[in-house]
Structures are given as structure tokens and as C-alpha cells.
Rosetta silent file (secondary structure, phi, psi, omega in degrees, C-alpha in Angstrom):
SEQUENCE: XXXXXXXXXXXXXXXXXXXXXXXXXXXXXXXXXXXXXXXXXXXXXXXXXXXXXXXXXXXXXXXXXXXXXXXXXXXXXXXXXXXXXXXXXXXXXXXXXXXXXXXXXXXXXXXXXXXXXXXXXXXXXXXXXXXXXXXXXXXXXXXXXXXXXXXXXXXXXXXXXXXXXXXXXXXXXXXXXXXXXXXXXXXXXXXXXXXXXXXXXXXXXXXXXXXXXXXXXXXXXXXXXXXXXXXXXXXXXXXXXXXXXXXXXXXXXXXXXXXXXXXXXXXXXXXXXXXXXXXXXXXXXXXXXXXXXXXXXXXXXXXXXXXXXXXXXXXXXXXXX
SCORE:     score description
SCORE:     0.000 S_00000001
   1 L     0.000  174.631 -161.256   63.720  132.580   85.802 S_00000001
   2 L   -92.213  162.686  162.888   65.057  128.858   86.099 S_00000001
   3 L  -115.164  144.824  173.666   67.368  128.416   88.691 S_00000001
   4 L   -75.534  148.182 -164.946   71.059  127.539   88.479 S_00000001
   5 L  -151.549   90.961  168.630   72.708  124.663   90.281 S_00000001
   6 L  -127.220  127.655 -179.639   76.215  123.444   90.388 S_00000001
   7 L  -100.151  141.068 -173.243   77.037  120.494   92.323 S_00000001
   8 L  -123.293  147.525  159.726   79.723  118.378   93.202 S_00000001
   9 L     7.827  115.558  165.431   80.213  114.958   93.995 S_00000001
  10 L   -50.867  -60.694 -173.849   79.418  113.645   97.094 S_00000001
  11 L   -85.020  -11.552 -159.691   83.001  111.215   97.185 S_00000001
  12 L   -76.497  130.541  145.626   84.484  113.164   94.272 S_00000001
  13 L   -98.822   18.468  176.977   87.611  114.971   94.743 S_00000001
  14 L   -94.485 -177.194 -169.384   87.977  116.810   91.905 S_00000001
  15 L  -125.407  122.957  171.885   87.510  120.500   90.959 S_00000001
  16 L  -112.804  124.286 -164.542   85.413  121.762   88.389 S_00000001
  17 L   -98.681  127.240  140.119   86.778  125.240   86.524 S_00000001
  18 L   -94.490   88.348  174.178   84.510  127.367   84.588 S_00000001
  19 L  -103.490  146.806  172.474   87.000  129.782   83.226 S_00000001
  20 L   -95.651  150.612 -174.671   86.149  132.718   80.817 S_00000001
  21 L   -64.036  135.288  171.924   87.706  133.399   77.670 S_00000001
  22 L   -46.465   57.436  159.530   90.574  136.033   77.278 S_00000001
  23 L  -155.925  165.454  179.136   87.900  138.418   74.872 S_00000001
  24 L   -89.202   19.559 -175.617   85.364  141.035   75.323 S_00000001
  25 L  -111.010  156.689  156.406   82.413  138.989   73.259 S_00000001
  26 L   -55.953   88.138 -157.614   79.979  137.501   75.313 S_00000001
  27 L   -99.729  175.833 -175.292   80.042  133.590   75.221 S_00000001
  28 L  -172.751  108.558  178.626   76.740  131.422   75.977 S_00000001
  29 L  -123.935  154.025 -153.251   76.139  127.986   76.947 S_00000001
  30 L  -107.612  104.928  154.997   72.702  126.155   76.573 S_00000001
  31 L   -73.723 -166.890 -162.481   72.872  123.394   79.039 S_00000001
  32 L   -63.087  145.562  152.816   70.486  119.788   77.704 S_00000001
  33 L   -91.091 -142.038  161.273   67.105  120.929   77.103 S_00000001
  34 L  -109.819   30.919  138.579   64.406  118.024   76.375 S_00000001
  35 L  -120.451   22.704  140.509   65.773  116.841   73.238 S_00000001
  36 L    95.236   25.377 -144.642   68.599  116.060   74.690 S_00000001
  37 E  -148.021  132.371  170.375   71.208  118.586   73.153 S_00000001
  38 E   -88.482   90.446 -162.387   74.025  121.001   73.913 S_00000001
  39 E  -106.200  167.880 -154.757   74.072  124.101   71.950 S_00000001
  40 L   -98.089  -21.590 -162.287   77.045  125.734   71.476 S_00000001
  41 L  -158.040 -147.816 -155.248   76.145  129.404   70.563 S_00000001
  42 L  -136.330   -4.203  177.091   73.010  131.191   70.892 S_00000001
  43 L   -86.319  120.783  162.796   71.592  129.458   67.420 S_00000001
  44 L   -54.684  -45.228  170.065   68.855  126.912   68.113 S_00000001
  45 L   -45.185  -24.457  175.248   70.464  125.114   64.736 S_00000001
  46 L   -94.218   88.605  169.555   74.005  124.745   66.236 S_00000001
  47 E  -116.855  146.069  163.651   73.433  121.666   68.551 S_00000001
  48 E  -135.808  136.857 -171.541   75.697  119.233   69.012 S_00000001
  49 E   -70.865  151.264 -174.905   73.984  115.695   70.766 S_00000001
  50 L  -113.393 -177.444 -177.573   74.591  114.632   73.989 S_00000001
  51 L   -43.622  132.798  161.578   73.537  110.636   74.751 S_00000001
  52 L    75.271  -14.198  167.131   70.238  109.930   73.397 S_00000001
  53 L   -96.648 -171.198  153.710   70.015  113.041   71.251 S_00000001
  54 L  -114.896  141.656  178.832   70.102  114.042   67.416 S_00000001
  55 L   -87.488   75.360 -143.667   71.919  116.083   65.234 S_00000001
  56 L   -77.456  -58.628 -177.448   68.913  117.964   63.003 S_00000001
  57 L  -119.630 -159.919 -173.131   71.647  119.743   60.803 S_00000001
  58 L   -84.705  129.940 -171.921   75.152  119.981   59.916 S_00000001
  59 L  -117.084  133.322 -157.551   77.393  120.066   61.749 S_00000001
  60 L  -124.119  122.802  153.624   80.784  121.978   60.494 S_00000001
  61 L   -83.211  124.228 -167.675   84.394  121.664   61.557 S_00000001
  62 L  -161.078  126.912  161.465   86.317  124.928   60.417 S_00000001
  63 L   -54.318  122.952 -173.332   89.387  126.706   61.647 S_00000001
  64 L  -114.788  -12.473 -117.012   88.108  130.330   62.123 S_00000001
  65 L  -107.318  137.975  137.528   91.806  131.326   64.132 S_00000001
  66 L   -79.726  105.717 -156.559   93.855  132.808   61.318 S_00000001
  67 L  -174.577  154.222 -170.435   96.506  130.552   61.440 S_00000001
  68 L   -84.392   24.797  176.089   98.073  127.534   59.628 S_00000001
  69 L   -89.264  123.588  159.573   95.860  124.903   61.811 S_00000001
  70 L  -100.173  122.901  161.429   93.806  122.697   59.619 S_00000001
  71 L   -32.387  142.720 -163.478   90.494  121.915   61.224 S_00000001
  72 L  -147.945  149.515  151.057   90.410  118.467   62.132 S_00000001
  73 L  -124.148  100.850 -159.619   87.751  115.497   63.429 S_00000001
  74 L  -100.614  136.408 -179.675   89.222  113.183   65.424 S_00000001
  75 L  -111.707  121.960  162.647   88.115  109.327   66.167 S_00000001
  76 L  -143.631  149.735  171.413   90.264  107.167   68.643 S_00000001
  77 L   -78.645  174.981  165.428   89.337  104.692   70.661 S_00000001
  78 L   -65.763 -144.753 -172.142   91.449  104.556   74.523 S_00000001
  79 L   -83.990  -12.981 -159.608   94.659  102.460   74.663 S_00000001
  80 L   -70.328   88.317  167.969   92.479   99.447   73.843 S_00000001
  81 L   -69.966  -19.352  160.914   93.242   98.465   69.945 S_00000001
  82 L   -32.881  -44.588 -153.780   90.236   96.223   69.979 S_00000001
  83 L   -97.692  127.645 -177.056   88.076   99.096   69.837 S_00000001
  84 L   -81.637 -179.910 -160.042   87.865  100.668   66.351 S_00000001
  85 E  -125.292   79.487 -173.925   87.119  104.016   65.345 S_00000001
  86 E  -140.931 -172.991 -152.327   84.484  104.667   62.439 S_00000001
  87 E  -127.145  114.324 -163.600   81.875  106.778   61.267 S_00000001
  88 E  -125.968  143.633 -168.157   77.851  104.611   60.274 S_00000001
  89 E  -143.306  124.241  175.054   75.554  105.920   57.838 S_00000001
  90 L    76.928   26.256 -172.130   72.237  105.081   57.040 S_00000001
  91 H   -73.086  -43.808  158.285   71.055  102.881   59.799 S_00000001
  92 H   -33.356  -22.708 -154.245   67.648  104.873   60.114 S_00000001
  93 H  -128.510    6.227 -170.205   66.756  103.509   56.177 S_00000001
  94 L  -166.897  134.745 -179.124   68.402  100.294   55.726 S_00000001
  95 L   -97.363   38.489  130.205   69.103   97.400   57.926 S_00000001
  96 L  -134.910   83.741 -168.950   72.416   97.210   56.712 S_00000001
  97 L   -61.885  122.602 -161.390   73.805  100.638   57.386 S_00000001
  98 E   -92.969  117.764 -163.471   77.122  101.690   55.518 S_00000001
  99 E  -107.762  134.039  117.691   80.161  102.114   58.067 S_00000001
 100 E  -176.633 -168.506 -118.581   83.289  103.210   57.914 S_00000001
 101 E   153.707  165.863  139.647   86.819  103.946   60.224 S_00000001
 102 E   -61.605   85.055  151.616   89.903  102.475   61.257 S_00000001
 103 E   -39.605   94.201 -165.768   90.025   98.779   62.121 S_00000001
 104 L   -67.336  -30.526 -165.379   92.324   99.606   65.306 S_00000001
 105 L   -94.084  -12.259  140.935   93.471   96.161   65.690 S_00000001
 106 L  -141.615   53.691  177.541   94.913   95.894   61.762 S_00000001
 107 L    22.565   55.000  150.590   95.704   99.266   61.139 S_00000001
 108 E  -123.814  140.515 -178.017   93.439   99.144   58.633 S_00000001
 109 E   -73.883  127.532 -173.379   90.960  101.759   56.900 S_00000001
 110 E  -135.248  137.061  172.884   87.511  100.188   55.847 S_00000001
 111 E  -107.010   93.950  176.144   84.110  100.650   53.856 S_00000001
 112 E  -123.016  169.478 -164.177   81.684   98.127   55.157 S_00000001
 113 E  -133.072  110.720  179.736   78.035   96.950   54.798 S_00000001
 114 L  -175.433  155.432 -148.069   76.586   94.872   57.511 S_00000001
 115 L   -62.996  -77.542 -179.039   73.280   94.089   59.797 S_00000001
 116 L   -29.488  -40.934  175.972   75.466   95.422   63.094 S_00000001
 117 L    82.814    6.395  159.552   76.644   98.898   61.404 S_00000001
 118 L   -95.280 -174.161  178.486   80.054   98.176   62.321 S_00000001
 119 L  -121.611   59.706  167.522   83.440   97.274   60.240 S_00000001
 120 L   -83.299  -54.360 -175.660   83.693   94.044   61.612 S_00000001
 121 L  -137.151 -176.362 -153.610   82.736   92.425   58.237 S_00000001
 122 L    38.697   69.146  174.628   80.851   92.770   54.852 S_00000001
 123 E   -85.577  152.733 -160.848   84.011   94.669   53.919 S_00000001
 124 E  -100.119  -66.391 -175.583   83.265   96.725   50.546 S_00000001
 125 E  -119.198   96.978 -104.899   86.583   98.545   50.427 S_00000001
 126 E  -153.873  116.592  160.029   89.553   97.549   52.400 S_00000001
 127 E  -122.467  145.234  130.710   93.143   99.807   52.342 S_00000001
 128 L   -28.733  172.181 -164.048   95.671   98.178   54.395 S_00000001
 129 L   -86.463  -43.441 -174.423   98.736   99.349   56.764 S_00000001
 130 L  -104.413   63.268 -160.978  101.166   99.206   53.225 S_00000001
 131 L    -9.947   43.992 -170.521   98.490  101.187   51.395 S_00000001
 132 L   -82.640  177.179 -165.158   97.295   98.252   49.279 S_00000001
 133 E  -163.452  121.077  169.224   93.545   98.178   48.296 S_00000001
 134 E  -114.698  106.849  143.086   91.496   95.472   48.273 S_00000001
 135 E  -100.205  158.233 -135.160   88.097   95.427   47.011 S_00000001
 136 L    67.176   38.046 -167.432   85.876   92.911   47.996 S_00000001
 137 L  -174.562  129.275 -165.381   88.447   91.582   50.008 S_00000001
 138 L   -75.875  -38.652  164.055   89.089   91.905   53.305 S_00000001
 139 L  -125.078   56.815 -177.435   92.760   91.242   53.412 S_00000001
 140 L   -39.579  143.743 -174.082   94.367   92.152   50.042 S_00000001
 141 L  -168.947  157.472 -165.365   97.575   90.202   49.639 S_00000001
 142 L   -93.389  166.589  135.464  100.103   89.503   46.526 S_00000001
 143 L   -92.984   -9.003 -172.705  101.526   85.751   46.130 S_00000001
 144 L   -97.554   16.083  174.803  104.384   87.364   43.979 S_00000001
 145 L    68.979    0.920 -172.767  105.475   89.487   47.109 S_00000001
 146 L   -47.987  153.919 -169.244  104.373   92.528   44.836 S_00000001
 147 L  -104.512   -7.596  168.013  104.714   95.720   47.069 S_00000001
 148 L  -150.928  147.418 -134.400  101.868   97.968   46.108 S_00000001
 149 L  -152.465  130.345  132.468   98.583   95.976   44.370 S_00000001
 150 E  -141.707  154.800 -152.845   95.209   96.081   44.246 S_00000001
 151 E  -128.194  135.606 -161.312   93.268   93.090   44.822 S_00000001
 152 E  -105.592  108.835  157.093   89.555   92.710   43.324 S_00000001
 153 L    95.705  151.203  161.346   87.368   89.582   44.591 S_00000001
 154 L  -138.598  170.328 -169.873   87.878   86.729   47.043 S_00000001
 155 L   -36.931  -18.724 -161.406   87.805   83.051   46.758 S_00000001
 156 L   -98.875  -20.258 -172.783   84.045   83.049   47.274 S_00000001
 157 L   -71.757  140.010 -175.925   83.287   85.708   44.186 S_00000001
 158 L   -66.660  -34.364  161.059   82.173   83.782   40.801 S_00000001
 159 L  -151.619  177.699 -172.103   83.894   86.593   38.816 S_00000001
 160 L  -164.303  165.415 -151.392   85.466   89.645   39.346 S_00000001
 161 E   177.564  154.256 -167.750   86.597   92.240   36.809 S_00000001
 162 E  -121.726  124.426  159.031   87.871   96.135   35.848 S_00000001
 163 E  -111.752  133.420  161.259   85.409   98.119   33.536 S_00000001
 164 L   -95.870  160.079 -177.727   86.763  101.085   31.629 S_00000001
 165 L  -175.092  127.029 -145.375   84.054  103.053   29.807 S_00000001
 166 L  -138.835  174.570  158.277   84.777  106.134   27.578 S_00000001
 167 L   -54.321  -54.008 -149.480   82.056  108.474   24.680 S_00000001
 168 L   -85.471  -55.250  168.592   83.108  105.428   22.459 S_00000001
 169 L  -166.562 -143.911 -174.654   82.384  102.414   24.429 S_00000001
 170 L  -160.887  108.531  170.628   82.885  100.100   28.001 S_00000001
 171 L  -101.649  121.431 -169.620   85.485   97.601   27.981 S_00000001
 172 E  -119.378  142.625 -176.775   85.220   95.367   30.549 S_00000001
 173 E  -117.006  117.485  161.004   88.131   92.708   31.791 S_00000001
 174 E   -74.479  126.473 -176.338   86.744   89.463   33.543 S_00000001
 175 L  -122.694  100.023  176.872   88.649   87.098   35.623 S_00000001
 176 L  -142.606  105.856  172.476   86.424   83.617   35.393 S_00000001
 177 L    58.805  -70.607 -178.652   89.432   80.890   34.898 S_00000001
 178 L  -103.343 -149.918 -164.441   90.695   82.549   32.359 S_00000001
 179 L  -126.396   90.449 -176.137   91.109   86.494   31.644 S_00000001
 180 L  -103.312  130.763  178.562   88.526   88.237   28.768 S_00000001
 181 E   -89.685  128.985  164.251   88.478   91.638   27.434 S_00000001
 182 E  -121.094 -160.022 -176.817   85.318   92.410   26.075 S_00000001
 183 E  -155.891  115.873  178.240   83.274   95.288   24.436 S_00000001
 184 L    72.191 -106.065 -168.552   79.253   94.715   25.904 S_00000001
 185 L  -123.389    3.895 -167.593   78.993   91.126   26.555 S_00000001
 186 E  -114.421  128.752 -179.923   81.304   90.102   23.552 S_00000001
 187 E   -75.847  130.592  171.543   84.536   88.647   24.392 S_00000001
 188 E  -127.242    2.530  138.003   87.127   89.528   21.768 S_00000001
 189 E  -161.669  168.879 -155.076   90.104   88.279   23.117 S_00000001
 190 E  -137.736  141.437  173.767   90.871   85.711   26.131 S_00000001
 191 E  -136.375  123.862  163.848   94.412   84.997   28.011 S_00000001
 192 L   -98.558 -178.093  152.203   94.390   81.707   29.595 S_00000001
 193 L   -47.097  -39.097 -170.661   96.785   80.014   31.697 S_00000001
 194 L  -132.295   25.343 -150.947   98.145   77.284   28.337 S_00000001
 195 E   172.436  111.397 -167.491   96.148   79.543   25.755 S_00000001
 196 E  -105.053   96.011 -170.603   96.179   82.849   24.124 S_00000001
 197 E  -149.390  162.785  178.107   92.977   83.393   21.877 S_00000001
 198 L   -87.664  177.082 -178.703   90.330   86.018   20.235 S_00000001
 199 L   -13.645  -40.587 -165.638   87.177   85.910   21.969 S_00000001
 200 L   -72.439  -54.009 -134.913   85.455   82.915   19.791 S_00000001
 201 L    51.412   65.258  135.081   88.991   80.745   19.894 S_00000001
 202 L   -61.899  -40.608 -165.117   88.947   81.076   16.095 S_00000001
 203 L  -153.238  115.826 -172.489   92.386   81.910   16.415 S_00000001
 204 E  -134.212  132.676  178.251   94.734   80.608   19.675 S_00000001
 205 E   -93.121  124.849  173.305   98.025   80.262   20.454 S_00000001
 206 E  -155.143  153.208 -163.686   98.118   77.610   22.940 S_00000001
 207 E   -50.682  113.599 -155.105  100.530   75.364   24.531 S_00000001
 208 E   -89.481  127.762  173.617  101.449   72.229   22.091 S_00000001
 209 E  -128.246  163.557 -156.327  102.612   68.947   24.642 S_00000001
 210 E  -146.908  117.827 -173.448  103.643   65.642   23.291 S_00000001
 211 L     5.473   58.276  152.823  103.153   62.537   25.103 S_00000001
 212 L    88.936   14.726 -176.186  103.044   64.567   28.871 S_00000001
 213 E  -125.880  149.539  167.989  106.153   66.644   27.856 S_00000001
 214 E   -71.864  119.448 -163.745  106.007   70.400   26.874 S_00000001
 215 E   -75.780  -67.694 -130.048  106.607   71.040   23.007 S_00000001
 216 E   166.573 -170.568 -160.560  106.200   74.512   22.064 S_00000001
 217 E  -120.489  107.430 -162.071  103.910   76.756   21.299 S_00000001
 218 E  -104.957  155.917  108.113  101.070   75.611   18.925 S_00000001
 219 E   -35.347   53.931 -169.228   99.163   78.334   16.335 S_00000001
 220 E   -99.749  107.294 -169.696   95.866   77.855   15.610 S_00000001
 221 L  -124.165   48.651 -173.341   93.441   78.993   13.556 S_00000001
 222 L   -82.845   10.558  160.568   91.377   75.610   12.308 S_00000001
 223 L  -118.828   70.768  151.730   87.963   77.545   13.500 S_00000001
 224 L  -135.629  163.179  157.134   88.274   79.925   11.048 S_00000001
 225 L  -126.540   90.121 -146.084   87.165   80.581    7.522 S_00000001
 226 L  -103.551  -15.976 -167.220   88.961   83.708    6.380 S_00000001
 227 E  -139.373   81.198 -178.734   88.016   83.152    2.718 S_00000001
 228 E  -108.399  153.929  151.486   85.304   81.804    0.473 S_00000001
 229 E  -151.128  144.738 -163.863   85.193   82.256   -3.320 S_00000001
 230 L   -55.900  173.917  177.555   83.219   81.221   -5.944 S_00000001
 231 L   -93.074  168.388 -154.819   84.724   79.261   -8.684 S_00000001
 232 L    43.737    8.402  153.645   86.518   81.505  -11.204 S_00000001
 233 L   -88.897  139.289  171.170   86.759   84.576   -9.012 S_00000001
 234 E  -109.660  152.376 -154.866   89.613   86.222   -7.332 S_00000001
 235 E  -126.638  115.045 -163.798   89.930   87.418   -3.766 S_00000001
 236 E   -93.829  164.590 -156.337   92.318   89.995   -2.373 S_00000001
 237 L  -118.518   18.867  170.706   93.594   88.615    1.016 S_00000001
 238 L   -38.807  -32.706 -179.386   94.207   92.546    2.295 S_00000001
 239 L   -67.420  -55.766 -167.353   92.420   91.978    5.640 S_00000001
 240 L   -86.380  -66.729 -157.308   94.844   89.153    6.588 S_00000001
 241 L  -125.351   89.557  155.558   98.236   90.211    4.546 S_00000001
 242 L   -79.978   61.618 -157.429   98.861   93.639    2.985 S_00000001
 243 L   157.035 -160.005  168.951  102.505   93.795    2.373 S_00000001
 244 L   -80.813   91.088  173.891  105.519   90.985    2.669 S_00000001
 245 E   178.993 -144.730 -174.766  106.147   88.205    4.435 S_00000001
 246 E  -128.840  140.776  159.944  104.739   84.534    4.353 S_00000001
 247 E  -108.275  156.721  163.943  101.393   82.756    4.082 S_00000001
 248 E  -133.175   98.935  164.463  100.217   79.310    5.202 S_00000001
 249 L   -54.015  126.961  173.622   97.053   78.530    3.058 S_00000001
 250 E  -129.485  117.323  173.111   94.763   75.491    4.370 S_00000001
 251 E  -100.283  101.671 -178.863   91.918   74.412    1.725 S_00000001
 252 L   -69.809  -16.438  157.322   89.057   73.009    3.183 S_00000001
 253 L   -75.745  -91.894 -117.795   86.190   72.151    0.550 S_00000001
 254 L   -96.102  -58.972 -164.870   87.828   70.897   -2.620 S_00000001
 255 L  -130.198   12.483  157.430   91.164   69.301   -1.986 S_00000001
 256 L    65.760   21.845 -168.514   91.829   69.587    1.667 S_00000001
 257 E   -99.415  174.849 -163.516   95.612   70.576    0.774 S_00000001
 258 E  -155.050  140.532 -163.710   98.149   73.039    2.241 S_00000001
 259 E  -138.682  171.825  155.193  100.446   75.309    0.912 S_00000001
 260 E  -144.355  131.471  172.097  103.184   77.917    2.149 S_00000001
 261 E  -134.153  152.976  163.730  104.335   81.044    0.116 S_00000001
 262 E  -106.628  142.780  167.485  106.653   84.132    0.410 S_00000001
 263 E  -141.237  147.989  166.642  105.737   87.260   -1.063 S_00000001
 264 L   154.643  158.695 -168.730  107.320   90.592   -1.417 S_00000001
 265 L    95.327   -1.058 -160.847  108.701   92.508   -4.124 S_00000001
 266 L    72.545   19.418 -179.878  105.889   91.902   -6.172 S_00000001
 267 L  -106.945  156.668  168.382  106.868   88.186   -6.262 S_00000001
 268 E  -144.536  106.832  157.529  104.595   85.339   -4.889 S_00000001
 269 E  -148.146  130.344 -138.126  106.346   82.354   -4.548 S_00000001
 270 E   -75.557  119.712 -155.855  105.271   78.954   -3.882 S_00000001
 271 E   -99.964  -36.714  167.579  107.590   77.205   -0.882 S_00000001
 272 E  -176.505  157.436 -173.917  106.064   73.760   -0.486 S_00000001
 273 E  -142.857  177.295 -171.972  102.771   71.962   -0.613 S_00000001
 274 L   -96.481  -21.289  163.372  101.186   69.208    0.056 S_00000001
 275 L  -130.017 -159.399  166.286  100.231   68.492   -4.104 S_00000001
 276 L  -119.405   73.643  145.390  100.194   70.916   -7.056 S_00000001
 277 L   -87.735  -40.743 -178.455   96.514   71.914   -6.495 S_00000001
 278 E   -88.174   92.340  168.742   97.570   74.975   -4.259 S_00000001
 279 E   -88.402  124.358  167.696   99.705   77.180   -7.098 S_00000001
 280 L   -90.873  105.911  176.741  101.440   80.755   -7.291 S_00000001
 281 L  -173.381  126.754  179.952   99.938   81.840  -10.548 S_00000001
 282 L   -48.180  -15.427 -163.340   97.492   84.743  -11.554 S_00000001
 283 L  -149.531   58.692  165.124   95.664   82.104  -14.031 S_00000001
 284 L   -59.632  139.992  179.908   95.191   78.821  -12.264 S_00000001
 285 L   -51.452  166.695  163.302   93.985   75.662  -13.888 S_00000001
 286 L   -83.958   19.677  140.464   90.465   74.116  -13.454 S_00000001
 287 L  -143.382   72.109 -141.778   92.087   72.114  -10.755 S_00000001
 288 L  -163.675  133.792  161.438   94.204   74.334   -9.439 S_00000001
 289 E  -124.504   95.310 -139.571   93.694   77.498   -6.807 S_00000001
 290 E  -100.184  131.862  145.122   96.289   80.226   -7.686 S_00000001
 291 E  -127.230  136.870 -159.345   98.256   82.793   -5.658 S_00000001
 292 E  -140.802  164.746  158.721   99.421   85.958   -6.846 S_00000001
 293 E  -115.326  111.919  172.237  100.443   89.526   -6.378 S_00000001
 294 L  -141.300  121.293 -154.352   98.857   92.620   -8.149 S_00000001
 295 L   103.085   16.597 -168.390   99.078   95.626   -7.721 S_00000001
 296 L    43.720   29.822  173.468  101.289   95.623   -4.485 S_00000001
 297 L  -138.064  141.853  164.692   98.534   93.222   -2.925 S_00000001
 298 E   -71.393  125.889 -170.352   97.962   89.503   -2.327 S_00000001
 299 E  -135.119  140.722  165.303   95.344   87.664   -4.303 S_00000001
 300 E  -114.755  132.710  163.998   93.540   84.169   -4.336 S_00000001
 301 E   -92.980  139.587  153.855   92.223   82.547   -7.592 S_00000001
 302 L   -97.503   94.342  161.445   89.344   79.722   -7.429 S_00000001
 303 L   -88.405    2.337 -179.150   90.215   78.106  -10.798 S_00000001
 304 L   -83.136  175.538  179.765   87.992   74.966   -9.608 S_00000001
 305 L   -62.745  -28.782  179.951   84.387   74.156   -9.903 S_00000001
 306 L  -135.935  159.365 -178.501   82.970   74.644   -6.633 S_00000001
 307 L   -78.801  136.069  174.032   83.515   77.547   -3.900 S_00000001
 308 E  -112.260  149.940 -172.696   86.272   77.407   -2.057 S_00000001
 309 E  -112.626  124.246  161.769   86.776   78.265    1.289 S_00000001
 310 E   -99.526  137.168  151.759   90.366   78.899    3.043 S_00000001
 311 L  -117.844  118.643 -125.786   92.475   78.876    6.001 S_00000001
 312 L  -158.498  130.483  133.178   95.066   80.911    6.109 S_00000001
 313 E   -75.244  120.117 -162.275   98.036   82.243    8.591 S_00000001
 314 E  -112.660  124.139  170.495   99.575   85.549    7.741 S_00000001
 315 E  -110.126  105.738  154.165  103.216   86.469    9.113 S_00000001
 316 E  -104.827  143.024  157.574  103.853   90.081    7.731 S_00000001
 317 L   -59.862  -56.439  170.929  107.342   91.751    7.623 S_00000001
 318 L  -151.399  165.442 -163.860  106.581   94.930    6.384 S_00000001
 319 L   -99.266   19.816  167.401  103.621   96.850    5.186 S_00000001
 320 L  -142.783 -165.457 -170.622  104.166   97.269    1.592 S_00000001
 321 L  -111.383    0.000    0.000  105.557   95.048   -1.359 S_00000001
């Protein structure tokens, strides 16, 4: 049989205790063989590596004690906080091997990707000391002093952005200057900084200034067409106004004119214009474009010659007449 040998230190003063366990089972330790492995039990599969060794299978932490101890794995470094604490994955298969631990020296937790296999940098996923969470970003931080945040992107990303996705579809919100919710690749509405609009900017609210001074609030919807109709046809304007309140008509082919009406009540009535080309009446002239109600709905006549086209701002009040 091999022989056993235990030796101590030539200068060493210390004492080394092999004490046996309080039980009547049998215990067994494997000291290294040549791959460089402890095992722990009497199973060739239960190894745990010593320098220079491998771990072949799994290795399981598990409270067996019946008792209210949860099994634990613990990483700390000495007294040192320079030296972090983490856990590296995939360094056999990839030369940037996925890492992560506790950054000891700003008590922070990290998911990083980098040539070294440490969490100095190419941080992925980053929670902080106030449990904020920054991804792609190394040091999430508010400018409004908010106290819990998460922060998407750094100065160097071109965009950055939240996707939701559901059975119906994947809406994704984009931060490139301004801020667009889309559906696929189509933006269908945008919040700017001066500028509120849908997707196109057919139709934008955006800040009105006046020789370098702040007005108001301007309302725009001159890239739209909300309406064409032939000449002598009528057009129900349900999509834009179903119900009460006021339009402001703008007619762009024939006479380039502008109108404002109130409706409700079954009433249409005409508030000011820019001629009498723009009318409220069911039976407009042949120069004339008529607005009416029928039928608890808003209707446009083309009494003119050629198709007309509209632009038109809806304020409703309520949803019936």
C-alpha cells in the first residue's frame, strides 16, 4: 500500500490537528491525485480543485443539517478593497469570457465582458451601493437627484432604448435626440425637447418663439391631408370629430381659405373665415365648400369643380351631438 507521511515545517511553529468527527460514520479523505484534485467523499465525481486542477462536474452547495441555515458560497477578498470578488465564465470558448462579482472598491455588483475575464471594465450590467441599475453604464447616476433610477446607455452609445413585446406586437422606445415610440421600425409618435409630434410630424405641437422670445405653444398640422373629395360629394369627418366641439378647416387646392366652426346639438355653425367660400350649409354653392351636421355627425360638402383636399384641427368636448 502507499505510504503515509505527515510532516511539519522545518521553522514552522504551528500545530496541525486532524480531529475526528463526533459520529459513528466513517469519513474519508482523498489527498491530490495526478489531476490535481481533492475529493471530498469516497465518489470519484465529488472533487473539488486544488491549484492547477478542474472541476469535471457540479459542484453543489446544500445544507443537509436540519436546521434553519441557508447554504451559502462565499467570495471575499482579505482586508484589501482593491481586490474584488467575482465569479468568470466562459474563458475556455471565447476570448472575452463573461465575469461577474463585487467591485470591492465601489461596493458595487457587476456583469462584465472583457479580454482579461475580470470586472474591471466592459461593464454589461452595473447595480450600485443605492441599488440603482445601470445598463451599459458603468456608473448609473440621475442629474435630477432622483433616488432610485435606472440608467440605459452612456455618452458613447448612438442610441439606447426599452422594448416591450407582447402576442400582439413589440413596442420599442428610442432615445436618439429626441424620444420615439414605435411599433417595428415605424415611429408613431416622437417627444422632443421644443416638439411634441406623431411619428411622420404630420401633426406637432411645438414651441412657437417670436423674435428670440418664447410665445406659446404652436399646433400644427400643415403636413397633413385629412380630407380629399371630389367635386359634388360629401365626406363625413368621423375619424377626426365625432361629437361637439370646434373645427379649424384649412383648404388647400381651390381657394386656400380658412374657416372655424362650433358644432353640437345638431347645429354647425360658422365662427369666422377668411371669405365666404368656406360655409355651414348641407347644400353649398358651386363656389362654396359646405359644413354640416347629419345624423349626429360632421360632414364636408365639395360644391366646387375640382377635388378638394383639407386641413383640419378637431377640439372635441364630448362624444355625441
Amino acid at each position: 500500500m502507499a505510504k503515509v507521511k505527515i510532516q511539519g515545517h522545518a521553522s514552522g511553529t504551528g500545530v496541525l490537528t486532524v480531529t475526528a468527527p463526533n459520529t459513528s460514520t466513517d469519513r474519508t479523505l482523498t489527498l491530490p491525485d495526478g489531476t490535481g484534485t481533492l475529493a471530498l467523499t469516497t465518489d470519484d465525481d465529488d472533487k473539488l480543485p486544488l491549484t492547477g486542477g478542474t472541476l469535471t462536474n457540479t459542484l453543489t452547495v446544500q445544507n443537509n443539517v436540519s436546521s434553519n441555515t441557508d447554504p451559502s458560497l462565499i467570495l471575499s477578498g482579505s482586508s484589501n478593497a482593491s481586490q474584488d470578488s467575482y465569479i468568470q465564465m466562459g474563458a475556455m470558448f471565447t476570448s472575452n469570457p463573461l465575469a461577474m462579482g463585487m467591485d470591492n472598491s465601489s461596493n458595487t455588483f457587476k456583469i462584465c465582458r472583457n479580454s482579461s475575464g475580470n470586472i474591471s471594465s466592459g461593464e454589461h450590467v452595473v447595480i450600485n451601493s443605492s441599488g440603482n441599475v445601470g445598463i451599459g453604464q458603468a456608473t448609473p447616476s440621475s442629474a435630477n437627484s432622483i433616488p432610485t433610477f435606472l440608467h440605459i446607455g452612456n455618452s458613447s452609445t448612438t442610441q439606447s432604448s426599452i422594448i416591450l413585446e407582447d402576442d400582439e406586437s413589440k413596442w420599442e422606445m428610442i432615445n436618439n435626440g429626441d424620444i420615439a415610440f414605435r411599433i417595428g421600425g415605424t415611429a408613431h409618435f416622437r417627444v422632443g425637447s421644443d416638439q411634441i409630434q406623431n411619428g411622420t410630424g404630420v401633426y406637432k405641437i411645438n414651441a412657437l418663439t417670436t423674435a428670440g422670445t418664447t410665445a406659446g405653444w404652436n399646433f400644427d398640422s400643415s403636413g397633413a391631408t385629412n380630407i380629399s373629395i371630389t367635386s359634388g360629394a360629401s365626406a363625413a369627418i368621423t375619424t377626426s370629430l365625432n361629437g361637439s366641439g370646434m373645427i379649424l378647416a384649412n383648404d388647400t387646392s381651390l381657394t386656400g381659405e380658412t374657416a372655424i366652426f362650433l358644432t353640437g346639438g345638431g347645429q354647425m355653425d360658422l365662427i369666422g373665415g377668411t371669405s365666404n367660400s368656406i360655409v355651414a350649409s348641407d347644400g353649398p354653392n358651386s363656389s362654396q365648400i359646405g359644413f354640416y351636421v347629419s345624423g349626429g355627425k360632421a360632414y364636408v360638402k365639395n360644391g366646387m369643380s375640382g377635388t378638394l383636399s383639407l386641413n383640419m384641427q378637431t377640439f372635441r368636448t364630448r362624444s355625441g351631438q
